[in-house]
VOPAGU-2260 file (C-alpha; in pm, 1 decimal, decimal comma):
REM VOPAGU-2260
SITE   aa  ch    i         X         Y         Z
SITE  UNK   A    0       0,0       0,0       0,0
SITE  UNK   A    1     241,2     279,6    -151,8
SITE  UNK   A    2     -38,6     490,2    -264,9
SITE  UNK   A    3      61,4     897,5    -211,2
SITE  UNK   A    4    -156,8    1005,3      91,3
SITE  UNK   A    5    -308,3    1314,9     -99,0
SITE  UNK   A    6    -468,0    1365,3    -449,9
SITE  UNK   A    7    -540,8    1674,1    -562,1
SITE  UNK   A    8    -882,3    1769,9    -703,7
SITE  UNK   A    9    -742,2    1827,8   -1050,8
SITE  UNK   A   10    -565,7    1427,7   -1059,9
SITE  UNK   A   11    -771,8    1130,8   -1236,9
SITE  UNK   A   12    -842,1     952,7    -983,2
SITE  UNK   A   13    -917,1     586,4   -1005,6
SITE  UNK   A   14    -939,1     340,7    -655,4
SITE  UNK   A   15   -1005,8     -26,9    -719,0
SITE  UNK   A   16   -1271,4    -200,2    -524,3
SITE  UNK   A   17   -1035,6    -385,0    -321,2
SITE  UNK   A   18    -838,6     -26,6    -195,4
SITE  UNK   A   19   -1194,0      82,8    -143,2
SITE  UNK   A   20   -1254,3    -239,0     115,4
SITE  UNK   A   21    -915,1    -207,8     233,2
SITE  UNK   A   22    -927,5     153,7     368,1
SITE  UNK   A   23   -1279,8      67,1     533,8
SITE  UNK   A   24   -1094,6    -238,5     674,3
SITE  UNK   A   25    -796,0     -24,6     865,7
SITE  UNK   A   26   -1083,5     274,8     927,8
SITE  UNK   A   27   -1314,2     -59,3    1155,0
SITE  UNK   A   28    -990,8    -122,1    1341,2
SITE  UNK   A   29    -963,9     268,0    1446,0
SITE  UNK   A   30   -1322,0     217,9    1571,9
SITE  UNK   A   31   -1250,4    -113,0    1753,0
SITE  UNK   A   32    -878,6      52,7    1918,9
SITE  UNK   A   33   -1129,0     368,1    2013,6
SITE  UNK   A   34   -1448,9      90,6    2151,0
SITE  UNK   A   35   -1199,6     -82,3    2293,2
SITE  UNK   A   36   -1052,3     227,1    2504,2
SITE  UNK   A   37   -1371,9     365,1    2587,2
SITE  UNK   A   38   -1546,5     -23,7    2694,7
SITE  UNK   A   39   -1227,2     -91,0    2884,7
SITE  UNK   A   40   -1305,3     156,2    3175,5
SITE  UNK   A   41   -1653,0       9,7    3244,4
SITE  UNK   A   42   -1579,5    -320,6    3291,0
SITE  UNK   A   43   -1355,2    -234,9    3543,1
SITE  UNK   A   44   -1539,7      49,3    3752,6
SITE  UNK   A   45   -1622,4    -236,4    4018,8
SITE  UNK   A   46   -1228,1    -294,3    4104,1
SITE  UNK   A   47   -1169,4      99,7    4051,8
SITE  UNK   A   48   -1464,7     155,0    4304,6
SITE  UNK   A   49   -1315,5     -53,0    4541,4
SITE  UNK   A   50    -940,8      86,3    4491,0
SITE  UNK   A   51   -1011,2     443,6    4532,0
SITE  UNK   A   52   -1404,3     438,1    4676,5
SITE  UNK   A   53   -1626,7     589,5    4453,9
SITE  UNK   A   54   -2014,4     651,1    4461,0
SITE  UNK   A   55   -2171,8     535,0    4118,1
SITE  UNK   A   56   -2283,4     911,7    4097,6
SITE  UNK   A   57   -1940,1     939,6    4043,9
SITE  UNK   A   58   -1857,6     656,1    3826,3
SITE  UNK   A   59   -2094,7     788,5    3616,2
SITE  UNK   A   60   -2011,0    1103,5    3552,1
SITE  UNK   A   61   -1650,0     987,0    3504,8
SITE  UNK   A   62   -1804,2     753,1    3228,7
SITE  UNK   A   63   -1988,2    1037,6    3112,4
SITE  UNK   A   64   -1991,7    1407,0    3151,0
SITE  UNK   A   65   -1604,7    1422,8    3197,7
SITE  UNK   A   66   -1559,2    1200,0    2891,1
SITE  UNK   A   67   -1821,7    1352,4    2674,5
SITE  UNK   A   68   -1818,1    1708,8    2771,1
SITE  UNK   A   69   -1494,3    1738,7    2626,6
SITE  UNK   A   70   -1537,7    1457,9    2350,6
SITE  UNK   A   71   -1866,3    1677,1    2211,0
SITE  UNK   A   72   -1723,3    2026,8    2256,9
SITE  UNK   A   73   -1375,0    1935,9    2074,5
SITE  UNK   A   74   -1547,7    1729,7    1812,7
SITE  UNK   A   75   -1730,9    2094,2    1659,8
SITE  UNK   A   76   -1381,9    2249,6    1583,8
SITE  UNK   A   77   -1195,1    1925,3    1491,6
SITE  UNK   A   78   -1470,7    1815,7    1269,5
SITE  UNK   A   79   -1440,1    2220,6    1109,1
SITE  UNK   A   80   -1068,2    2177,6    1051,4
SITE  UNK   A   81   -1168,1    1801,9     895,9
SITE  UNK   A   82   -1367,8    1976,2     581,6
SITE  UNK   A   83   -1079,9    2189,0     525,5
SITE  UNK   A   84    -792,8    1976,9     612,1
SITE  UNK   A   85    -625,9    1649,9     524,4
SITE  UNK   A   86    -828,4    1406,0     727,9
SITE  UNK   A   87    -620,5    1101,0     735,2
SITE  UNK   A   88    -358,3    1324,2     969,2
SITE  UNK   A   89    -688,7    1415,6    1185,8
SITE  UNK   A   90    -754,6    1075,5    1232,5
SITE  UNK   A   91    -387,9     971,7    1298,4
SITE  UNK   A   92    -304,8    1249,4    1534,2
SITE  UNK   A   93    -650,9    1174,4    1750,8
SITE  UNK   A   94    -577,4     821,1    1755,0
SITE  UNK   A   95    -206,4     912,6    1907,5
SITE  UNK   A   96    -375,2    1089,7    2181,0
SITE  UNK   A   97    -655,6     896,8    2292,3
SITE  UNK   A   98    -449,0     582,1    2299,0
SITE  UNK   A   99    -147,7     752,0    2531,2
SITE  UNK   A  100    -440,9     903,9    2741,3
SITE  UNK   A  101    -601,6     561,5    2785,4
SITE  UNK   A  102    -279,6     423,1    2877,4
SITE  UNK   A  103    -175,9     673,0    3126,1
SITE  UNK   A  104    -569,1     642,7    3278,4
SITE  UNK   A  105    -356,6     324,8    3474,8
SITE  UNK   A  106    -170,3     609,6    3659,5
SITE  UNK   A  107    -448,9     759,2    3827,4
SITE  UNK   A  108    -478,4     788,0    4177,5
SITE  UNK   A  109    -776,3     921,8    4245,7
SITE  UNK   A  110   -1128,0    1087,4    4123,4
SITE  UNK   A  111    -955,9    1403,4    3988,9
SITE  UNK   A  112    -687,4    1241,4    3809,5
SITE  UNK   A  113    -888,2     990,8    3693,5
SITE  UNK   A  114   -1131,8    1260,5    3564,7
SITE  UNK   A  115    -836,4    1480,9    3360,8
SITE  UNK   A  116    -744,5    1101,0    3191,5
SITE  UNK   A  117   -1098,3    1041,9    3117,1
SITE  UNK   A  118   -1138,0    1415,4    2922,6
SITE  UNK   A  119    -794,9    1341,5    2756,7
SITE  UNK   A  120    -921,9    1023,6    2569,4
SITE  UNK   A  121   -1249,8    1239,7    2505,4
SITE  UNK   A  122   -1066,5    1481,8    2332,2
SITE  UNK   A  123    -896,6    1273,2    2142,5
SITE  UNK   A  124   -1173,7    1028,8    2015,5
SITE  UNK   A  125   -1369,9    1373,6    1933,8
SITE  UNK   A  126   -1104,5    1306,3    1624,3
SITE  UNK   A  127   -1261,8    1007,1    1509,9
SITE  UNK   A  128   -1585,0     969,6    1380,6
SITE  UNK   A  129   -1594,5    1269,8    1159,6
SITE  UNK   A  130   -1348,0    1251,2     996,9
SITE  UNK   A  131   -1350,3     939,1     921,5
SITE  UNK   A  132   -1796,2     946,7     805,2
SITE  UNK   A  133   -1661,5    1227,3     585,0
SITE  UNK   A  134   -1402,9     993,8     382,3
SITE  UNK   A  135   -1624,0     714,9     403,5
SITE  UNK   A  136   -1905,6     927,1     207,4
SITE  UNK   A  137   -1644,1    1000,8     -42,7
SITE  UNK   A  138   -1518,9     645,9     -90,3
SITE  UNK   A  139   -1884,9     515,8    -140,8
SITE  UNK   A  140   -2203,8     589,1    -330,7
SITE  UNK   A  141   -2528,7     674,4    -145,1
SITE  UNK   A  142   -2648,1     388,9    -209,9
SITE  UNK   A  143   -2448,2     187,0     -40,7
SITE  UNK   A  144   -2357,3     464,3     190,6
SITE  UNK   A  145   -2506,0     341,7     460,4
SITE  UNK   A  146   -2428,7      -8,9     410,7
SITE  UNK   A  147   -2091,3      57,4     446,4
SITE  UNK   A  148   -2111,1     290,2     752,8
SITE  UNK   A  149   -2283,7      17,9     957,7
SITE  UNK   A  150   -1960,4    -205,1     836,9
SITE  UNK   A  151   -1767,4     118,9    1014,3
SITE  UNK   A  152   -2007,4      93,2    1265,4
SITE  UNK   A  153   -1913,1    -300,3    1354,7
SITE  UNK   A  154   -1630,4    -137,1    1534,0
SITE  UNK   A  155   -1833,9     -62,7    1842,1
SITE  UNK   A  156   -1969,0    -417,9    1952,9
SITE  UNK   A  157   -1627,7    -561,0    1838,5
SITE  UNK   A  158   -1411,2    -317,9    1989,3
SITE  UNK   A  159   -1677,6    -314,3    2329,9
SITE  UNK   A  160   -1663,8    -671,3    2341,1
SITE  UNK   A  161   -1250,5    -671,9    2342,5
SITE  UNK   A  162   -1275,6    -421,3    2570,5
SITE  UNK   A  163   -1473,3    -599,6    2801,9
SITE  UNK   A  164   -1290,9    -962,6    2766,3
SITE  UNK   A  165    -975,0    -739,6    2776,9
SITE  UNK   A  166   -1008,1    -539,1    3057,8
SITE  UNK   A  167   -1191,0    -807,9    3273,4
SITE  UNK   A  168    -953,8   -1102,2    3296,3
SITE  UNK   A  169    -639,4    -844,8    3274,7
SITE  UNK   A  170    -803,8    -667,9    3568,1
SITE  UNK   A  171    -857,2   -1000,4    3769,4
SITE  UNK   A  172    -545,0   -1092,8    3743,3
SITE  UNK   A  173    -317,5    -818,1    3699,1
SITE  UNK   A  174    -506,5    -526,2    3864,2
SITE  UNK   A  175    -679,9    -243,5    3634,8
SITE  UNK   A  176    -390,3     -47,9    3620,1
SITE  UNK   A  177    -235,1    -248,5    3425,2
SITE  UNK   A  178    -506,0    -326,3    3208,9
SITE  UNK   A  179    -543,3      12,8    3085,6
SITE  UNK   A  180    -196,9      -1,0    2977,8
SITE  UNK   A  181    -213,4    -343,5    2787,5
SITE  UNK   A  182    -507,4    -153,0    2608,3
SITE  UNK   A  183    -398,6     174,0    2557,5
SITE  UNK   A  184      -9,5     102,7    2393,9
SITE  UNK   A  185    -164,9    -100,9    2051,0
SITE  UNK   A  186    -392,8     213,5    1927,1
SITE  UNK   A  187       4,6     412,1    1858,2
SITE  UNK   A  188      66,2     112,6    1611,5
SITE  UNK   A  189    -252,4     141,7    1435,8
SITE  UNK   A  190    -153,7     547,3    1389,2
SITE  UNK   A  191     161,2     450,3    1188,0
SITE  UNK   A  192     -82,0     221,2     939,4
SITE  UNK   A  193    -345,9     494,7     910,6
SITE  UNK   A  194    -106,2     752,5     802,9
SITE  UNK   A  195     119,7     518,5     602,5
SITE  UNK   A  196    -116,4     336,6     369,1
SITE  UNK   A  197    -440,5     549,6     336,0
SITE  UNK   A  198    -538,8     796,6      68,7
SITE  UNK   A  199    -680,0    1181,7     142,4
SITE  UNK   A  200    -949,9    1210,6    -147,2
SITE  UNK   A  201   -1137,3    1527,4    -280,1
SITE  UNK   A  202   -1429,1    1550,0     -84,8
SITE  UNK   A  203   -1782,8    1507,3    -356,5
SITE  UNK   A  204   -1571,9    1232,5    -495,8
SITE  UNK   A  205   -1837,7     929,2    -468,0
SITE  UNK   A  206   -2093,6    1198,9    -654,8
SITE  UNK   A  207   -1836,8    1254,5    -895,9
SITE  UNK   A  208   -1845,5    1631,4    -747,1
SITE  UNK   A  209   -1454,3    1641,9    -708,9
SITE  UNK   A  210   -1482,6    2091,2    -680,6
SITE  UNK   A  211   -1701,1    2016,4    -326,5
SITE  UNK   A  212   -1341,9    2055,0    -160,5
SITE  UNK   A  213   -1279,5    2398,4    -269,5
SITE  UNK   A  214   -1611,3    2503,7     -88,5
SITE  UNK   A  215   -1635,6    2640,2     212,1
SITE  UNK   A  216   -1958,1    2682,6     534,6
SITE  UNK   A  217   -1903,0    2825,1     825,8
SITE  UNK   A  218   -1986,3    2660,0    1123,6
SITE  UNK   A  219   -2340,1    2853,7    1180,3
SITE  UNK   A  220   -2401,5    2770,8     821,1
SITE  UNK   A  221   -2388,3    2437,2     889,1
SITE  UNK   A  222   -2629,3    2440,8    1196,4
SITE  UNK   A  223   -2879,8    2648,4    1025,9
SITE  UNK   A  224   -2935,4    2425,7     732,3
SITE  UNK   A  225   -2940,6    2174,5     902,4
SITE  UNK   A  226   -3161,9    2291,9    1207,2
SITE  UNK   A  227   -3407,6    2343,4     894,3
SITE  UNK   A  228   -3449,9    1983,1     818,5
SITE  UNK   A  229   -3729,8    1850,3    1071,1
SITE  UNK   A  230   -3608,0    1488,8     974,4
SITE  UNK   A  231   -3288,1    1540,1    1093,4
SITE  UNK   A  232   -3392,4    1733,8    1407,5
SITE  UNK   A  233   -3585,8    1352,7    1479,5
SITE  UNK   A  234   -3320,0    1156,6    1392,0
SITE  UNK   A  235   -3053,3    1359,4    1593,6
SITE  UNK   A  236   -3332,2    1332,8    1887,2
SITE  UNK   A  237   -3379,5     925,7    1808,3
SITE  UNK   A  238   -3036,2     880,2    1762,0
SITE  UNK   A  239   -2972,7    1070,1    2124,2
SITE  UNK   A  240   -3220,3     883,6    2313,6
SITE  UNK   A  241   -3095,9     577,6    2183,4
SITE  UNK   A  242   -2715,7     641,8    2303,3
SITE  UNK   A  243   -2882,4     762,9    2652,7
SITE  UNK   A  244   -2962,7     390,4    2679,5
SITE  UNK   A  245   -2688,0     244,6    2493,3
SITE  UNK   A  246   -2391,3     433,1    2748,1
SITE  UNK   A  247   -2626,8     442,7    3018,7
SITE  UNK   A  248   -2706,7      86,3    3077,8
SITE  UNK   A  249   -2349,4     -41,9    2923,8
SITE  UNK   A  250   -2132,3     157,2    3187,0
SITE  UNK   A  251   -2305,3     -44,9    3441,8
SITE  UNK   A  252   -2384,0    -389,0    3266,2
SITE  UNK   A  253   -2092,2    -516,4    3428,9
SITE  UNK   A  254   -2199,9    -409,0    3794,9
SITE  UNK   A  255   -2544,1    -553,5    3725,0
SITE  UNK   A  256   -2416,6    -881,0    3661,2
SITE  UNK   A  257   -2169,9    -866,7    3954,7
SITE  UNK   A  258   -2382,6    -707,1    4177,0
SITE  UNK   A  259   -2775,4    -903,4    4080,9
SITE  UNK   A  260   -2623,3   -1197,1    3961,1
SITE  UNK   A  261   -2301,9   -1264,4    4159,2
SITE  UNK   A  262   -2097,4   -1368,7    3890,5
SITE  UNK   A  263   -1659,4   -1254,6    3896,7
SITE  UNK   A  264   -1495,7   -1004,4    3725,3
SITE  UNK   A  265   -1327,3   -1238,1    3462,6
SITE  UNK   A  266   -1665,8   -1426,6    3446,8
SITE  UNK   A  267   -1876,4   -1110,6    3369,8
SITE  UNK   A  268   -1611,7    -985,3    3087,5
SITE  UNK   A  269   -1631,2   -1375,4    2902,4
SITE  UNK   A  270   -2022,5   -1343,1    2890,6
SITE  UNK   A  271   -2040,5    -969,5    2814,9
SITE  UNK   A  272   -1765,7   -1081,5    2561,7
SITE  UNK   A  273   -1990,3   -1306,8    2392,6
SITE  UNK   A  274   -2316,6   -1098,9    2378,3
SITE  UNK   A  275   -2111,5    -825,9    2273,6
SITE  UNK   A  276   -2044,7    -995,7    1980,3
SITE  UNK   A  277   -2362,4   -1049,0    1866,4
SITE  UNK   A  278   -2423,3    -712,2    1799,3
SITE  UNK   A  279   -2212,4    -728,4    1530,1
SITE  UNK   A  280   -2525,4    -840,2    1328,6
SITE  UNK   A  281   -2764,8    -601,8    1408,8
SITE  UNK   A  282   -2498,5    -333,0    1326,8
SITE  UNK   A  283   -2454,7    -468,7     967,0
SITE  UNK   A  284   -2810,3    -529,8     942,9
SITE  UNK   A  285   -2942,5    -187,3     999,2
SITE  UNK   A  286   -2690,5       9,8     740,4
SITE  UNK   A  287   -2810,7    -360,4     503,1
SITE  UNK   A  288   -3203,0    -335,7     566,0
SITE  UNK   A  289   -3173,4      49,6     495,0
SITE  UNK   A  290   -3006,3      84,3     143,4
SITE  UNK   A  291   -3224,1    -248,1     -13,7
SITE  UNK   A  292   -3519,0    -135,4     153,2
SITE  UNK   A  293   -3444,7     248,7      72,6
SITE  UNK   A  294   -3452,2     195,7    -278,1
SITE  UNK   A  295   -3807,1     185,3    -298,6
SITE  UNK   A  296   -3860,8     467,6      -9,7
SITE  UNK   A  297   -3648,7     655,1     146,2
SITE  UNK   A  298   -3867,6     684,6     501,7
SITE  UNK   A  299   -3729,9     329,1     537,7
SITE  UNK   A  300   -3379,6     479,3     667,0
SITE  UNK   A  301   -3574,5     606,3     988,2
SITE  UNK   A  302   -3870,8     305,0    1001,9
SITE  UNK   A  303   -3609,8      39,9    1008,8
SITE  UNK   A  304   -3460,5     158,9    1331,9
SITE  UNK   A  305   -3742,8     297,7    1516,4
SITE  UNK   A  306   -3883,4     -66,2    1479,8
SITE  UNK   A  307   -3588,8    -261,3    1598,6
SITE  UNK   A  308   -3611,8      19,0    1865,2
SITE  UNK   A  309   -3968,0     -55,8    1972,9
SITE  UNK   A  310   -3913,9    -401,8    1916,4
SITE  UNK   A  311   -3611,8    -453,1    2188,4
SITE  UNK   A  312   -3834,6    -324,6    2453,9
SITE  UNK   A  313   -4008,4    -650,4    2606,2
SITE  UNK   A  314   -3673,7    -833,3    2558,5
SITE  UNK   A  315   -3506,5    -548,8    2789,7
SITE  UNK   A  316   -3802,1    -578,4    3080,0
SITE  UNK   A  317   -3772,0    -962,2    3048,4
SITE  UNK   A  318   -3371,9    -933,9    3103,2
SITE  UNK   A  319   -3373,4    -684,7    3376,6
SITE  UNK   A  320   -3652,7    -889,6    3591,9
SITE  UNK   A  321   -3538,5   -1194,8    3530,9
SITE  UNK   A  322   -3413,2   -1388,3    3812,9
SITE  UNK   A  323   -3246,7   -1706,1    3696,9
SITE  UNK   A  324   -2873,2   -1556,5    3548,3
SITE  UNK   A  325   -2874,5   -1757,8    3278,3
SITE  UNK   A  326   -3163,1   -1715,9    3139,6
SITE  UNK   A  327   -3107,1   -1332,5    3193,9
SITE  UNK   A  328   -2796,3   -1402,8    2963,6
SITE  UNK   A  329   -3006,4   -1513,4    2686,0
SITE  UNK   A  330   -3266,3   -1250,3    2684,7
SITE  UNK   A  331   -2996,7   -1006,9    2643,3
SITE  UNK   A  332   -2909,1   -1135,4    2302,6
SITE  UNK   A  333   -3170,3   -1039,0    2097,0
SITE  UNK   A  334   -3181,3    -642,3    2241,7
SITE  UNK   A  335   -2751,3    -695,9    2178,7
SITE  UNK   A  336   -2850,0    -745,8    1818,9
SITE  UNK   A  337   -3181,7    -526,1    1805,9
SITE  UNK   A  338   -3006,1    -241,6    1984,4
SITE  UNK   A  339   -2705,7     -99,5    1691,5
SITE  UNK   A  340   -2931,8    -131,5    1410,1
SITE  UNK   A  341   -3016,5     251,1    1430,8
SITE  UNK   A  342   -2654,9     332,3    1385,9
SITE  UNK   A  343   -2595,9     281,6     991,5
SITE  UNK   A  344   -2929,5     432,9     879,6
SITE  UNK   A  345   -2902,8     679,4    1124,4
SITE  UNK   A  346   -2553,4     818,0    1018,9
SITE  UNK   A  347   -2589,6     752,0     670,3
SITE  UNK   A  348   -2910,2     939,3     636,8
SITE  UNK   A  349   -2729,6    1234,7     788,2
SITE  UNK   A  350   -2428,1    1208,3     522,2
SITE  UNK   A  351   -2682,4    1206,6     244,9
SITE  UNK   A  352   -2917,1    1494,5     369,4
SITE  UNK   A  353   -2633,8    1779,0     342,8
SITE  UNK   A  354   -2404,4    1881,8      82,2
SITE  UNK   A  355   -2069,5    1756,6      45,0
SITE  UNK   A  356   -1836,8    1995,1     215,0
SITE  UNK   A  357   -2049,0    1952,3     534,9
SITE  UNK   A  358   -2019,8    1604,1     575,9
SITE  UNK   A  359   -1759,5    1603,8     853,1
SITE  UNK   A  360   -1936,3    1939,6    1072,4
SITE  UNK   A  361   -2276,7    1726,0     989,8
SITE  UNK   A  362   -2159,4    1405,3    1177,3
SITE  UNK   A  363   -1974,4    1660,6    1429,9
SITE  UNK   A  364   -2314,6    1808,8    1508,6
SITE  UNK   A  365   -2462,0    1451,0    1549,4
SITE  UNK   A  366   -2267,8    1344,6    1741,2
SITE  UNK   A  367   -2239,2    1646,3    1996,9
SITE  UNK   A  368   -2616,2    1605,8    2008,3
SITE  UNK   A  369   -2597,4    1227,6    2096,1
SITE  UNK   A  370   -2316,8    1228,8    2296,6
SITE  UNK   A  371   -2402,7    1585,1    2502,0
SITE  UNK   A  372   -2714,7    1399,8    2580,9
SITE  UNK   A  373   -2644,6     996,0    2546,5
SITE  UNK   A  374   -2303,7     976,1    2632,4
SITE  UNK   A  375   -2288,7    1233,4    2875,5
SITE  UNK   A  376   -2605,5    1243,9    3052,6
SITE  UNK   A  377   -2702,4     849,8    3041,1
SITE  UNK   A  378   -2429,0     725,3    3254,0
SITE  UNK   A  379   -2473,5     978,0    3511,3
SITE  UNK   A  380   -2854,8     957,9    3541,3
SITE  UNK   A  381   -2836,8     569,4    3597,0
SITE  UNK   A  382   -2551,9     660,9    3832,6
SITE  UNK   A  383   -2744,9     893,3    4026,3
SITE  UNK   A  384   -3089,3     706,5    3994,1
SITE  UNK   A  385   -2913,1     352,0    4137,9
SITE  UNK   A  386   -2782,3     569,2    4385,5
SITE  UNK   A  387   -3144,2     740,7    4475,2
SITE  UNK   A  388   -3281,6     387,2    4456,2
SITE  UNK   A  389   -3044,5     230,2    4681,3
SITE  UNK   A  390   -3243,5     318,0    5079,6
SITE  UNK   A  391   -3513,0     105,1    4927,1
SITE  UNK   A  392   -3401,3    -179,4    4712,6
SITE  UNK   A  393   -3041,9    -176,0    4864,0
SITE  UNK   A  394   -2804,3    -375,7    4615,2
SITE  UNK   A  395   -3111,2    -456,7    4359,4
SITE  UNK   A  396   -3117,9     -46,0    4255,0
SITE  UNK   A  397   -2911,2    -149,9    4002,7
SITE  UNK   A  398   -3174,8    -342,2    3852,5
SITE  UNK   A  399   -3474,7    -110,4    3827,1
SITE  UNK   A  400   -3210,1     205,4    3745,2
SITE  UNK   A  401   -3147,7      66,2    3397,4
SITE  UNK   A  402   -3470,2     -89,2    3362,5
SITE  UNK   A  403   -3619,0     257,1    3370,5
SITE  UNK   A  404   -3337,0     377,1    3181,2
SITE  UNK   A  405   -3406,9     111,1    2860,0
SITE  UNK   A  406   -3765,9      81,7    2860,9
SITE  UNK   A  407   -3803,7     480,4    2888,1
SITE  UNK   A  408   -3529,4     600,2    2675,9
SITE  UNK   A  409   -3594,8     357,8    2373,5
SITE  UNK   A  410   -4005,6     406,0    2375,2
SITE  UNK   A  411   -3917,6     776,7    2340,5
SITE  UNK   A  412   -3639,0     726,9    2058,3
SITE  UNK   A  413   -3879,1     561,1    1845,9
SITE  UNK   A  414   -4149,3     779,0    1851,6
SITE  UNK   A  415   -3897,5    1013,6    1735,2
SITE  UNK   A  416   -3755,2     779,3    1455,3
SITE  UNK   A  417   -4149,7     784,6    1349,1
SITE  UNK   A  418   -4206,2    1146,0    1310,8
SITE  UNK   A  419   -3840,9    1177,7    1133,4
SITE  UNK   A  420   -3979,3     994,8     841,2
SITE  UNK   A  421   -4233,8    1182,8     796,0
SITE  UNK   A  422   -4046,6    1451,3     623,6
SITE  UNK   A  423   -3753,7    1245,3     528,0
SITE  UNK   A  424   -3830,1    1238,9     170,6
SITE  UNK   A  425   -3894,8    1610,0     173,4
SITE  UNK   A  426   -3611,8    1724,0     334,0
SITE  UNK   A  427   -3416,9    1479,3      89,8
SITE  UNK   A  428   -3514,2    1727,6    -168,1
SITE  UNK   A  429   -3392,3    2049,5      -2,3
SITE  UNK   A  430   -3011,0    1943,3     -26,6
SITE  UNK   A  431   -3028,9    2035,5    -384,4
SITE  UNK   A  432   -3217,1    2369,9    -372,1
């Protein structure tokens, strides 16, 4: 892979299917090295509890606001410098930082340096996604846009699920110090491949609209067209409800299994592991069900994961209630697969409903809006909640916090995936005027 890491708008420009499948191969692996940083810390919040003697108020802001405060604040100027700049060295630079900070998290000795480790890897995963949606939309079609961002997307349940068998049996055995460290130090090898073998390509390319790269929105621009789109308003509220669950109930999985079920720290990762993995197939299957089905209408982008939304909601009461563990461990598998399917019809519908040279401030906006509210607020409010819950159900708070959390949060997200295709198709139209 000798390829020059730039081409100029005014160079033919040819890339072979296989360098096409090869860059979204290496551009998964950044998203499993970032899952896999960001997982690591909440399988191992019981033994950092214990160590240093935290609330889970504070575990969960240390999960969330201090990760995502910074990680959706950053993202808005990073993302800006992204639809200017050469994003490959974005992407290589963030991945630099938020592996060192994730290693250095093993240094911490208590809540404060924990926090400033925990905003270091936020600001630099804030370096990822964007970026990286933006050359993704340029190496593929709109038609299978979305397809291929849900492949992207496989990097969260693969990377969570390392995480978790990671960080759990490392942490049994060798403390969680050192399994941020074993976790962290990879992510710096990765950097060298992403800036060594992948290609910077005018942005408009897949639309054959190679000029897009010499235009330029400001950052207001940006927000007001898109603010003008009721679909996307929905979709950014969906898509934030959905995270509010997704972060809120993950950061404490592990605990609930621990704490409900009794089950080790090396036992809870192995199980989580395995679950984990199943998501892989809802992932792939949302981005899959939205392009074949989106041929024919477009409103199935938003109806395909506001059912699978709707449709995890029995399977999350019946796995939160249940008593017998594993039995518990089987319902979970159908919401692990039901759960990620709003992620490739989600994003790609956002890549597709603005122009071009917006693509990386459009998924910077999305995800500040998903991760101000899903990332930063769900971890704390199940936090907080298990703690409010705790003088009258004692250990089982745990329980009915993120059973509150997942019925709530994903009945509201699909009402909102509902009303979002309502003017899909419209708002489709308004790119172009």
């Amino acid at each position: 892979m000798s390829e020059p890491t730039t081409i100029r708008d005014d160079q033919p420009l040819k890339l072979s299917d296989g360098y096409r499948r090869y860059v979204l191969g290496v551009l998964v692996l950044v998203y499993v090295v970032n899952f896999i940083d960001r997982q690591v810390f909440s399988i191992l919040i019981e033994p950092i509890k214990a160590d240093i003697h935290l609330s889970d108020t504070q575990l969960g802001f240390l999960g969330g606001v201090a990760f995502a405060f910074f990680y959706t604040f950053a993202g808005i100027p990073i993302a800006r410098w992204a639809d200017r700049g050469n994003r490959i060295t974005i992407v290589t630079l963030a991945l630099v930082i938020w592996s060192g900070m994730t290693a250095l998290t093993g240094l911490a000795r208590g809540f404060a340096t924990l926090m400033m480790a925990r905003i270091g890897v936020g600001i630099g995963e804030a370096g990822c996604s964007p970026p990286i949606h933006s050359l993704i939309s340029d190496y593929f079609p709109p038609e299978r846009r979305a397809t291929a961002l849900s492949i992207y997307a496989l990097g969260i349940p693969i990377g969570a699920a390392i995480g978790t068998l990671a960080g759990g049996w490392i942490g049994q055995y060798y403390g969680w110090r050192v399994a941020f460290l074993v976790v962290g130090l990879p992510g710096l090898l990765i950097a060298l491949l992403v800036k060594l073998t992948l290609r910077e390509i005018p942005r408009g390319h897949s639309e054959g609209l190679n000029a897009a790269a010499q235009q330029t929105e400001s950052v207001g621009g940006v927000i007001r067209f898109m603010w003008r789109l009721k679909s996307f308003r929905h979709l950014a509220l969906a898509g934030s409800l959905h995270a509010f669950v997704g972060y809120g109930v993950g950061l404490f999985l592990p605990s609930f299994f621990m704490r409900i079920h009794g089950f080790g720290l090396a036992e809870t990762a192995t199980y989580l592991f395995l679950i984990g993995l199943t998501g892989m197939i809802g992932t792939f299957l949302g981005g899959f069900l939205g392009d074949r089905l989106g041929v024919r209408d477009k409103r199935w982008y938003a109806w395909v994961p506001g059912i699978a939304t709707i449709a995890a909601v029995p399977f999350a009461a019946a796995f939160y209630l249940w008593e017998d563990p594993i039995v518990a461990l089987l319902l979970a598998i159908p919401g692990a697969i039901l759960g990620p399917m709003y992620l490739g019809p989600t994003f790609g519908m956002t890549q597709t409903l603005v122009k071009p040279h917006m693509r990386a401030m459009a998924s910077a906006i999305l995800l500040f809006i998903l991760n101000l509210i899903g990332l930063g607020l769900g971890p704390l409010f199940a936090g907080f909640l298990s703690d409010q819950l705790r003088p009258r159900f004692g250990v089982e708070s745990i329980r009915y916090a993120l059973l509150i959390v997942a019925i709530g949060g994903n009945v509201w997200a699909a009402l909102h995936y509902y009303l979002a295709s309502r003017t899909l198709r419209e708002d489709l139209h308004a790119k172009d005027r």
